[in-house]
C-alpha positions as CSV (number, residue, x, y, z in Angstrom):
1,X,15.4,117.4,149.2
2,X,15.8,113.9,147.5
3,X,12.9,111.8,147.4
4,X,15.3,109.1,148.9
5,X,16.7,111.0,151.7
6,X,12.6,110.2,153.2
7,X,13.0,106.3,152.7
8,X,15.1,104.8,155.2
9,X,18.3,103.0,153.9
10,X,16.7,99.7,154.8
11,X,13.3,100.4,152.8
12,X,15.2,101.3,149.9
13,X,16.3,98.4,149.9
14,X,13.3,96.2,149.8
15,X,12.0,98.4,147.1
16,X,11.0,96.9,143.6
17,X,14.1,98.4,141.2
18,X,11.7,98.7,137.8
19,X,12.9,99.6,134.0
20,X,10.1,101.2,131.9
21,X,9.7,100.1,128.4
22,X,7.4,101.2,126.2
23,X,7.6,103.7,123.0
24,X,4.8,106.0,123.6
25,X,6.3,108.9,126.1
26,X,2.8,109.2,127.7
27,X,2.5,105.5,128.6
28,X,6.5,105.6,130.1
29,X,5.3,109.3,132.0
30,X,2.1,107.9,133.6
31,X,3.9,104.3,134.9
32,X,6.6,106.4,135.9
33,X,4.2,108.9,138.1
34,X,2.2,105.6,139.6
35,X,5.3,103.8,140.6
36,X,7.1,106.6,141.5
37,X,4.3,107.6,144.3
38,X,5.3,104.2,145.9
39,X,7.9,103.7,148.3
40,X,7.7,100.3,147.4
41,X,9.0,100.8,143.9
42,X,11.9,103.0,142.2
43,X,12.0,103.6,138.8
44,X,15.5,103.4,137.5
45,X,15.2,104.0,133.9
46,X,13.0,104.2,131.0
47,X,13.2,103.1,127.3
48,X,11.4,103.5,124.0
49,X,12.4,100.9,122.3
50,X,14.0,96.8,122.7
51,X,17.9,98.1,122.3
52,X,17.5,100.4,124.8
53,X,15.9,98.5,126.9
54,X,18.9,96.0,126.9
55,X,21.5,98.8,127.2
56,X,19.9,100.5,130.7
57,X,18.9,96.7,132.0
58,X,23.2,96.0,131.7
59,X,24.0,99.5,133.1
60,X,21.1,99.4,135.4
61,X,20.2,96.0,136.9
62,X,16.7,96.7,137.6
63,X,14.5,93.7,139.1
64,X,11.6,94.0,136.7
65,X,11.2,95.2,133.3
66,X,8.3,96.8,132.6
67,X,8.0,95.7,128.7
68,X,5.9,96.6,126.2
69,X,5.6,94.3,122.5
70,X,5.2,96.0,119.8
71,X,7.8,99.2,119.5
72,X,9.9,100.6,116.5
73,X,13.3,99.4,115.9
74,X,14.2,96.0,118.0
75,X,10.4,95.2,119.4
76,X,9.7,93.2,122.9
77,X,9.9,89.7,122.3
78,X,13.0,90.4,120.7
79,X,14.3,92.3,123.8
80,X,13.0,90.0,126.3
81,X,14.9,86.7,124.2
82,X,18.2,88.9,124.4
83,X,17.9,89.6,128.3
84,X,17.4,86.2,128.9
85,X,20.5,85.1,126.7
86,X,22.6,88.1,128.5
87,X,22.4,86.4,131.8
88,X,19.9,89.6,132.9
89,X,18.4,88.2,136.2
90,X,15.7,90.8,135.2
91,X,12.5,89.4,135.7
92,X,10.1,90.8,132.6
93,X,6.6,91.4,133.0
94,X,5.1,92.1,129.7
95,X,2.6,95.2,129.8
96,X,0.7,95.5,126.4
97,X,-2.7,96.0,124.4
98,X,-2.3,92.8,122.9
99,X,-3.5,89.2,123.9
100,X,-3.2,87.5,120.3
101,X,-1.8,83.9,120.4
102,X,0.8,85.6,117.3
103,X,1.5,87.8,120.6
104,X,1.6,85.7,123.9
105,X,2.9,82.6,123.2
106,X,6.3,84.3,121.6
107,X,7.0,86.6,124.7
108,X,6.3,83.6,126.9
109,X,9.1,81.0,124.7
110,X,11.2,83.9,124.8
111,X,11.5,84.0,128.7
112,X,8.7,86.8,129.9
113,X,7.8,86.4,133.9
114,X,3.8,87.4,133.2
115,X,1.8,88.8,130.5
116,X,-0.5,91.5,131.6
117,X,-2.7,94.0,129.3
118,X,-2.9,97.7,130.0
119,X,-6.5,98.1,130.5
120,X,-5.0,96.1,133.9
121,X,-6.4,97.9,137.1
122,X,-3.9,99.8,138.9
123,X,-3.4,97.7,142.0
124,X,-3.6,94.3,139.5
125,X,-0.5,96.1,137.8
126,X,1.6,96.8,141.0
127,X,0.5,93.2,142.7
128,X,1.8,92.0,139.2
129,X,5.3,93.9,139.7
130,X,5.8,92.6,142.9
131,X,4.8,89.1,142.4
132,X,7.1,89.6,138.7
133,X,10.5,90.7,141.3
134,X,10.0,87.3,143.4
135,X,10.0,85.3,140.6
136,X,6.2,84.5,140.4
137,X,3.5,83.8,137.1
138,X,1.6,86.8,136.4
139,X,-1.0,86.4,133.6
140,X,-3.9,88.5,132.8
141,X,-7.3,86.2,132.5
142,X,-7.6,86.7,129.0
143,X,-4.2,85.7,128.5
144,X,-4.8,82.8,130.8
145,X,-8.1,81.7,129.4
146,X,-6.0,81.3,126.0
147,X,-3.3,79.4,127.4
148,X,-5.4,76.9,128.9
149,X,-7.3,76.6,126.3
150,X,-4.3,75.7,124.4
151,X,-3.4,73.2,126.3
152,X,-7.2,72.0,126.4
153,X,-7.5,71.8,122.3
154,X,-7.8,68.7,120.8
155,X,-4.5,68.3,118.6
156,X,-3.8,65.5,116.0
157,X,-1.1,64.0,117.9
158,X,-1.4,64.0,121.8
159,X,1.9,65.6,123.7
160,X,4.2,63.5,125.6
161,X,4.7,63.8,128.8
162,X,8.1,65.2,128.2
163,X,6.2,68.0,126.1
164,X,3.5,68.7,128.6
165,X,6.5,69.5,130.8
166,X,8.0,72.0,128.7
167,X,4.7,73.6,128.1
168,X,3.9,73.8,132.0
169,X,7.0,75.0,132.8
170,X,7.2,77.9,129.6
171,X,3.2,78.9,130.8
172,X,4.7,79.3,134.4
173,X,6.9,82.0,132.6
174,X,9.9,80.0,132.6
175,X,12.9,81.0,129.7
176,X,13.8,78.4,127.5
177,X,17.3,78.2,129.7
178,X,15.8,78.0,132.9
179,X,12.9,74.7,131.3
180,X,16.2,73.2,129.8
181,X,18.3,73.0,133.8
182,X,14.9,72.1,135.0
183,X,14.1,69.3,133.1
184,X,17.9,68.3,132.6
185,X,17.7,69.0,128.9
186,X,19.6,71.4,126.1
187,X,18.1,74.6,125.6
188,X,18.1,73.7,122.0
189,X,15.6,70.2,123.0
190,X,13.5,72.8,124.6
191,X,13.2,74.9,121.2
192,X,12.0,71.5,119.5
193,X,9.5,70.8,122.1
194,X,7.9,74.3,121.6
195,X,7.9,74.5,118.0
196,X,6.2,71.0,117.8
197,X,4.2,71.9,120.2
């Protein structure tokens, strides 16, 4: 019997479409088994690497990709810049070991929902999902700590208020696209601000 013969048509709907990413096969297997025993989620797809991440979001359409950084071939941040620029209404939630500033701040500029690290309890990691497919913030307090304490550093020139809005707005987890038809600025003003910055 299929699994989605249980779930009535109007639950399936509701349910949290999610694209795995990550290159280890035991990583993709045990996400896949703990959303999987949720009717609240459905695992359309998996991927070991950026590329094919892209190729199953297109044919797939998931709400959330579930993406890790550092894989063989295209990595995360490049994958997560690329879905963004595709149109992907994807949302990404970025699942990793890593909570470097050489880590978090790219996969934030490049358009990532949340940032969470996989040492993440496993009802932190599905509130994350869910709160990734409506469009919310999700940041692990690690990652948080250091984004506010970027913001809280002393610099040699202060930040205008223009670039305290593009910061904001990027540590919210908005893409570069969606700052720029927020602030009603180029995408390309946006890149300035957070390369100053």
């Amino acid at each position: 019997m299929n699994a989605d013969a249980a779930v009535p048509p109007d639950e399936r709907a509701d349910r949290v479409r999610l694209l795995i990413v990550d290159d280890h096969p035991v990583v993709r297997d045990g996400l896949r088994g703990m959303f999987t025993g949720d009717p609240g989620f459905e695992v359309v797809g998996e991927a070991g690497d950026g590329s094919e991440a892209l190729a199953l979001a297109a044919a797939l359409t998931p709400d959330v990709v579930l993406m890790d950084l550092r894989m063989p071939g295209m990595d995360g941040v490049t994958a997560i810049r690329r879905l963004a620029r595709s149109g992907s209404t994807a949302r990404v939630l970025v699942l990793t070991t890593y909570d470097t500033d050489a880590d978090v701040l790219p996969a934030i500029e490049a358009g990532a929902t949340g940032y969470l690290l996989k040492d993440a309890p496993r009802d932190d990691l599905v509130r994350a999902v869910r709160a990734a497919a409506r469009g919310e913030s999700v940041l692990s307090p690690s990652v948080a700590g250091r984004l506010m304490g970027r913001l809280r550093a002393p610099t040699e020139e202060p930040l205008s208020q223009r670039e305290l809005e593009v910061l904001t707005l990027v540590a919210r987890g908005s893409s570069n696209r969606e700052t720029a038809a927020r602030l009603f600025i180029s995408e390309a003003t946006v890149k300035t601000h957070v390369s100053r910055m």
